[in-house]
N, C-alpha and C positions, 0 to 999 in steps of 0.2 A: 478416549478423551484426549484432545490435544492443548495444552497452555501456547498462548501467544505470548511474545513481547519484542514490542518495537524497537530499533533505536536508530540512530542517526539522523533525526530533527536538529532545529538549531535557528540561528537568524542569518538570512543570506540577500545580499543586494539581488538588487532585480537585475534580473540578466544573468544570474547566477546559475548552481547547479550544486544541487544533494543528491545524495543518494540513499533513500529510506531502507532496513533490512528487518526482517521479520522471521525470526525464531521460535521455529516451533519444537517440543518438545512431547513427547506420545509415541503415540503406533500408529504404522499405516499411514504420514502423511502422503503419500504419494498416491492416497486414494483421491485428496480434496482438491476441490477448486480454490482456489486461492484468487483472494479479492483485496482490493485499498479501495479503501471508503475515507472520502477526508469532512468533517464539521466543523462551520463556522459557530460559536454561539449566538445562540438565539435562532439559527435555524435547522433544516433538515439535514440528515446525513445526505452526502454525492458520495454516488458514485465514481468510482476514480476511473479504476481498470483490473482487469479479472484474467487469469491464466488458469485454463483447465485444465483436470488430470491427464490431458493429450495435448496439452501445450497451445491449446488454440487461445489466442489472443482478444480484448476488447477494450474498448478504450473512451472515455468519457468524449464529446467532440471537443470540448475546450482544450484538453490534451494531447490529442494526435499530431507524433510529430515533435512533441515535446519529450515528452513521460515513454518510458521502456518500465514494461514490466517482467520477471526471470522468476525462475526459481533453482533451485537445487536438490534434486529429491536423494541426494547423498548426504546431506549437512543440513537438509531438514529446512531448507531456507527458501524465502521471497523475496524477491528484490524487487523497489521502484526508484529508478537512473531518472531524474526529474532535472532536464535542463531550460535554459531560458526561461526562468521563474519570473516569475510578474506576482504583484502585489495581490491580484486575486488569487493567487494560490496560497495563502496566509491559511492555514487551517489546523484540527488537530487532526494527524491523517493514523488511520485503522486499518489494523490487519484482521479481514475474516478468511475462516475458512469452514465450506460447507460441501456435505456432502449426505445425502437427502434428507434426513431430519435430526444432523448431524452439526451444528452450529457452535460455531465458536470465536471469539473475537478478543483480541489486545486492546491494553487501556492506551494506545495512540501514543503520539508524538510530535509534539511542536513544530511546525513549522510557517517561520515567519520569514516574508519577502520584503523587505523595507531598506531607505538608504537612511 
């Protein structure tokens, strides 16, 4: 079983740049895929961007180009490097990680792009 939790959201001008981190806690992360899922309310979760257990990469198209996604399988960590943020990226953005019927997810982290 692994626990998530987020941190480094925050309010950042547009044009800006965070950098989300995602701490996981367990065994065996370095078997999961690792995903950021971000929700607005009132709608559906997005998909952000995903880093397989082999490091292959994917990426929402609104983000490419923007957003880097990392992880660390020494420190148990994910990283999303989110620069040139725009006001649509305002979300609460989630850390999953899944590995076949292996699911698990963080209660999110604020992130708002506003001047």
């Amino acid at each position: 079983q692994l626990q998530l939790v987020e941190s480094g959201g925050g309010l950042v001008q547009p044009g800006g740049s965070l950098t989300l981190s995602c701490a996981a806690s367990g065994k065996a992360f370095d078997v999961y895929n690792m995903e950021w899922y971000r929700q607005v309310a009132g709608k559906e979760r997005e998909f952000v961007a995903s880093i397989t257990r082999e490091s292959k990469l994917d990426y929402l198209e609104s983000v490419k180009g923007r957003f880097t996604i990392s992880r660390d399988n020494a420190k148990n960590m994910v990283f999303l490097q989110m620069n040139s943020l725009e006001p649509g990226d305002t979300a609460v953005y989630s850390c999953h990680a899944n590995f076949g019927l292996r699911q698990y997810w963080g209660k999110g982290t604020q992130v708002t792009v506003s001047s």
